[in-house]
N, C-alpha and C positions, 0 to 999 in steps of 0.2 A: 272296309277300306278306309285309310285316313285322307279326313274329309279335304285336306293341305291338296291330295292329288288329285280333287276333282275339280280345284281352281283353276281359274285363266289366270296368264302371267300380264297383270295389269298391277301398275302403282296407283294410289288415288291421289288426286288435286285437290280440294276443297275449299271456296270461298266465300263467305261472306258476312254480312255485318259484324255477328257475335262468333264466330268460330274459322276458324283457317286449319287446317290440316295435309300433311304430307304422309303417306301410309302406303305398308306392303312392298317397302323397300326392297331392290334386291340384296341380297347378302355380298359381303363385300371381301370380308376375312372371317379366320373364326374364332381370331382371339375375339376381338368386339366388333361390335357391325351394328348402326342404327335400323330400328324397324321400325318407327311411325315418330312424327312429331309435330307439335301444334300449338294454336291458342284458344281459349275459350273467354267469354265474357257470359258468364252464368246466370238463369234468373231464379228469383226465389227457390227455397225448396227444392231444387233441380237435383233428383236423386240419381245416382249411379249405384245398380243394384251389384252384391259381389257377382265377379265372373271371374271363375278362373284363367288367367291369363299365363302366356308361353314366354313373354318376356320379362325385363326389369321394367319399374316405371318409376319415373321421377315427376312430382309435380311442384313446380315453382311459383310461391301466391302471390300474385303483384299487386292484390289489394280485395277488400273484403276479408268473410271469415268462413266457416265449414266446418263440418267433424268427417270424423274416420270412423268407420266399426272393422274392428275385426275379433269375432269370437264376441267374448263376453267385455269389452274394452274398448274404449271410446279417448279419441283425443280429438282435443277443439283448437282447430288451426287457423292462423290466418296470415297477413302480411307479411312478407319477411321470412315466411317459412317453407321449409318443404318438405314433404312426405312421400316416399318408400313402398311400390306395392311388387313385393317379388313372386316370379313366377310359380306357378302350383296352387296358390293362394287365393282363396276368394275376399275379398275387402270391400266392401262400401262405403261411399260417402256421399252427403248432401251436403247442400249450400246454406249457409245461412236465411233464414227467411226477411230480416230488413236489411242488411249488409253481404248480398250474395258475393263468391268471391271470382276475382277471375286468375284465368293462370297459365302460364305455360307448360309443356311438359315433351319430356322424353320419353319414348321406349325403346330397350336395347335389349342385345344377348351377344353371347359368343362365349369361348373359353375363359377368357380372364373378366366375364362382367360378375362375378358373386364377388371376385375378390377387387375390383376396382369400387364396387358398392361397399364392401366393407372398409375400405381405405377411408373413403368418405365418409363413413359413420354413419352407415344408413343399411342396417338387416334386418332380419321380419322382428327379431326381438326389440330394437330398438327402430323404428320406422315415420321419427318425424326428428325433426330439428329445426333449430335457427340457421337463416344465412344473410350475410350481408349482400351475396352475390345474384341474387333476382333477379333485380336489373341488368344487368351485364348478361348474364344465363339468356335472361329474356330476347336482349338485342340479337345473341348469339344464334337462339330458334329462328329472329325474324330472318338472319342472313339463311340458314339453310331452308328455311320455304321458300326463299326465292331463287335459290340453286334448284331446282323441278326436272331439268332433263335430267335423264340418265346416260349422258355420255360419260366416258371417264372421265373427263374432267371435274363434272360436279359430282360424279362418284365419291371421288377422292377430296373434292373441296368435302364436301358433306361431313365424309367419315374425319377431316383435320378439325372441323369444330366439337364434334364431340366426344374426342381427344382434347381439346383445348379446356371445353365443360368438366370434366370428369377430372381433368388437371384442376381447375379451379376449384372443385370442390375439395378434393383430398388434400391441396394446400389448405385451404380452411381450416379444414378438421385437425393439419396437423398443429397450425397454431389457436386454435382453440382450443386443445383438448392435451390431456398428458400421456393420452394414449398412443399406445407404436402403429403407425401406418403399414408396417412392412409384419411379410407374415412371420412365423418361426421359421427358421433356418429348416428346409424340407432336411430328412436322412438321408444319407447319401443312397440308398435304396433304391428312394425316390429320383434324383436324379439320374441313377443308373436305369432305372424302367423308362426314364424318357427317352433318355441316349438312347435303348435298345427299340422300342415301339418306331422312333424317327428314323432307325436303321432297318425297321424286318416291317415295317406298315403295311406292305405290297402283298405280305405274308398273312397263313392262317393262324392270326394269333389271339392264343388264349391265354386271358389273364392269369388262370390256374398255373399255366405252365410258366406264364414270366414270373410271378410269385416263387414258385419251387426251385426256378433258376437262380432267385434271390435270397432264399435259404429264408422266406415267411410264408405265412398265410396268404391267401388268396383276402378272405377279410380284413387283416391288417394291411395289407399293401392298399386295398381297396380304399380304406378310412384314411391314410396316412397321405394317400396319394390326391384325395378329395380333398384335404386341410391344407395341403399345403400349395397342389396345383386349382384347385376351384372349382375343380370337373371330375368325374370319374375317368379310371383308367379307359372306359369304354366308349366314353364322350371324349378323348382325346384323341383314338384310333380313328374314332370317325371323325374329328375336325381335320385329322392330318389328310386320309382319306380324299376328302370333300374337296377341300382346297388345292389340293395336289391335281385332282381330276380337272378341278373350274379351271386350273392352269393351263393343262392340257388341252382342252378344248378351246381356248381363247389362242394360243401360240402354235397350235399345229392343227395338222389335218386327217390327225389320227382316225382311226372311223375309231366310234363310239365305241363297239366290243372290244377292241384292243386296247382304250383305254381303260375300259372295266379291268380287264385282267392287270391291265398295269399297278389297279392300286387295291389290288384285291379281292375283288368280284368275278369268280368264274361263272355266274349267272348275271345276266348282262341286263334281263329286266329286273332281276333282284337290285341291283346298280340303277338301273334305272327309274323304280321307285323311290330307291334311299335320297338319289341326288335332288328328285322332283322335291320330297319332304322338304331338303335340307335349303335347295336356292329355291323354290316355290317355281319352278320352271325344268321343263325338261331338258337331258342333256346337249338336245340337238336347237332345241330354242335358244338355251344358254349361248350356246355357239354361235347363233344365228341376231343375237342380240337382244334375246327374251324378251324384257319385261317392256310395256305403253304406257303411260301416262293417262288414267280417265280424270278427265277435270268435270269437275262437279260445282252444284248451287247451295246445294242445302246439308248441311250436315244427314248421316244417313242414307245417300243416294249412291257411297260408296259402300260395298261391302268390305271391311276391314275382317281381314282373316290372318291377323300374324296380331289379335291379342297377346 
């Protein structure tokens, strides 16, 4: 079983001297949706061993320095800069041992976070840069740690700053850099598989057969559809899926099986695992208001489960 469905639907708080932290977000959309975010003030040597993580991560160095390892490659970072750790990927870093560093950072996902990370200029190939914007980034983390509840409203305060963040950076990169922000123009293929997927979601659909409806491949539409949307075709049925159902269940009184079948799940636990995966919360807790807030002392006294 995936270990996601054996969680309680808890967000963590975390406070104190060297570290503040906000984590275990619920999901909010599925283009981007924040999953954890924080400060640290690091000491010596303070290593962070790789772990494969499920989201994006941004760290922003507001002072001192550090390295990165990934694979056989090493870069040496510090103030002013920020580093790139994408999901699937294991990475490590430590801290400087006379100049440790401290820093803010981000973790995100959803449909449009590989391609709003590459806007930015920041993929596993190339996964560190210069920014002017640290500061600014930084003040912007302190404002959503102190947004903490999870009513709508700091739902949505939350996810406007890091929209505002990921604005700032991609402006950066587009005047620093000579390179195009925007992807290639998708084939029209491509948006024709969206338009149909947006219109038959509800439906049993296989990629095989939108492909052949498209006059290509199953692997070319697959490839074509990942470069140019950021996601595969099969992470995009399930983003529409997902959020169509969180709909559902916040604006009516659907019982839970009839919204499964609505969005095409004729097995209703089957639905009902997927959704648990996807918001970290069951469909009836979702409904019911899911996720708590455990506030915490010490770094570590929350269990973060949406690396």
């Amino acid at each position: 079983m995936n270990e996601i469905l054996d969680t309680k639907a808890f967000s963590g708080y975390t406070h104190s001297d060297s570290f503040r932290c906000l984590e275990n977000l619920p999901r909010m959309s599925s283009d981007l949706f924040l999953s954890y975010c924080g400060w640290e003030r690091t000491t010596p040597l303070q290593l962070f061993s790789p772990v494969e993580r499920r989201n994006h991560v941004i760290h922003f160095v507001l002072s001192g320095k550090g390295k990165m390892v990934f694979g056989n490659k090493t870069w040496e970072i510090a103030k002013g800069q920020i580093f790139y750790i994408a999901p699937g990927e294991k990475i490590g870093y430590v801290s400087d041992r006379d100049d440790p560093w401290s820093y803010v950072w981000i973790g995100y996902n959803g449909v449009q976070a590989e391609e709003y990370s590459r806007m930015a200029g920041l993929t596993l190939e190339s996964p560190v840069r210069s920014s002017a914007a640290t500061k600014e980034i930084s003040d912007l983390v302190e404002e959503i740690l102190k947004a903490q509840a999870l009513t709508a409203a700091d739902n949505l305060y939350r996810m406007s700053i890091v929209l505002k963040i990921m604005s700032i950076l991609i402006r950066e990169h587009e005047q620093t850099t000579d390179a195009p922000s925007r992807s290639p123009e998708e084939p029209d293929f491509v948006r024709m598989a969206m338009q149909y997927i947006s219109k038959n979601f509800e439906k049993n659909l296989r990629i095989h057969d939108i492909a052949s409806e498209l006059g290509v491949s199953r692997s070319y539409l697959s490839s074509c559809f990942k470069k140019s949307v950021g996601c595969s075709p099969q992470a995009f049925i399930l983003n529409l899926r997902m959020e169509r159902a969180g709909s559902l269940l916040r604006t009516t009184t659907l019982p839970v099986n009839v919204i499964s079948g609505a969005v095409g799940y004729q097995d209703q636990l089957a639905f009902s695992k997927i959704f648990k995966q996807f918001y970290g919360v069951s469909p009836r807790d979702f409904r019911k208001g899911g996720f708590e807030v455990v506030r915490c002392t010490q770094k570590g006294d929350f269990e973060n489960t949406m690396l």
